[in-house]
C-alpha positions as CSV (number, residue, x, y, z in Angstrom):
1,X,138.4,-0.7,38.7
2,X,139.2,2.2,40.6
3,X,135.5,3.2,41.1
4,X,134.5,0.3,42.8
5,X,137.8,-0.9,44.9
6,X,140.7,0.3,46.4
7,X,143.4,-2.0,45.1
8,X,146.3,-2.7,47.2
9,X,149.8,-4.6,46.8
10,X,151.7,-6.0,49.8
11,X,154.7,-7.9,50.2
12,X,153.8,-10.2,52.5
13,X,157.6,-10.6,53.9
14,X,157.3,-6.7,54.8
15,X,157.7,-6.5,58.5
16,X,158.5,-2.5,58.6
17,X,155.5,-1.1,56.3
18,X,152.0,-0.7,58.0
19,X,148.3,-0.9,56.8
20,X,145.1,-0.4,58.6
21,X,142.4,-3.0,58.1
22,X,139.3,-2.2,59.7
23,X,140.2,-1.1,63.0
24,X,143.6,-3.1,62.6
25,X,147.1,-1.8,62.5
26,X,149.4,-4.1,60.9
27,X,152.4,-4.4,59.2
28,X,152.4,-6.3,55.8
29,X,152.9,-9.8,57.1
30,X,151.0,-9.6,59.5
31,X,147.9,-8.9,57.4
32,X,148.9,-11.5,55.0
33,X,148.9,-13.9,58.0
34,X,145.6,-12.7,58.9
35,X,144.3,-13.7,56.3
36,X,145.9,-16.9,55.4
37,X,148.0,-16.1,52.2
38,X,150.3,-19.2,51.8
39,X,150.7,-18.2,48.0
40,X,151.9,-15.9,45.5
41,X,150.0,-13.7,44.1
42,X,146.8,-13.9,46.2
43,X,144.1,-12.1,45.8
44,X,141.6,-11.0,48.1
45,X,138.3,-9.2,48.4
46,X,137.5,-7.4,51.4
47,X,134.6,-5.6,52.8
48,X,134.7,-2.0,54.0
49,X,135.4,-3.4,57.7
50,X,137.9,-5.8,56.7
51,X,135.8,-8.5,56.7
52,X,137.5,-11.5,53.9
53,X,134.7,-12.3,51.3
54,X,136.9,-14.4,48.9
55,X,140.0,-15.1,48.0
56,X,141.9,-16.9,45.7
57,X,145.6,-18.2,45.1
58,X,147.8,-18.2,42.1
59,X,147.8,-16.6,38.6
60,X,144.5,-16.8,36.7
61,X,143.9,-15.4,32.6
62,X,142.8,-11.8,32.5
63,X,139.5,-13.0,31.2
64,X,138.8,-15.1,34.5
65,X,140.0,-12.5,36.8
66,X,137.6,-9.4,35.5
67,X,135.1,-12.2,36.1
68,X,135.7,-12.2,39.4
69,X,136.5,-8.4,39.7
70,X,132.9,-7.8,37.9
71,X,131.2,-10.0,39.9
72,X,132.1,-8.4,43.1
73,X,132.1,-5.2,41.7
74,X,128.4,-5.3,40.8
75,X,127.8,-6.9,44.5
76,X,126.2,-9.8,42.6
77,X,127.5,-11.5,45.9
78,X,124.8,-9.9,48.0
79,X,121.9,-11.3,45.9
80,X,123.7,-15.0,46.2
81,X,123.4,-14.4,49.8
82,X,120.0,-13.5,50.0
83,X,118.7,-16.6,48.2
């Protein structure tokens, strides 16, 4: 997983501990407001830039969520987009 994103955890109720998104500086809730986590866990998939791509709330199997990993990881996103 490692190869292909850079995972990160964030407690979302963290106003002290920072992260740079892009060109962004924020602290933990912040960038979970950013991005409109109302939910726990939440996962999202960013672009190098910062830019949101997908996300999704709540738990999901481990089956269903290297679905999605794989699916991003192979960029099969970017041939969706050019059809």
């Amino acid at each position: 997983m490692n190869e292909k994103f850079v995972s990160v955890k964030l407690n979302a109720e963290d106003r002290t501990s920072r992260i740079k998104i892009g060109e962004h500086d924020l602290n933990y809730a912040e960038a979970s407001g950013a991005y409109g986590v109302e939910g726990f866990p939440t996962t999202l998939v960013l672009d190098a830039s910062g830019q949101l791509i997908f996300k999704f709330a709540g738990y999901r199997p481990k089956e269903q969520y290297m679905e999605v990993l794989t699916y991003f990881g192979e960029r099969k996103f970017e041939e969706e987009e050019k059809k």
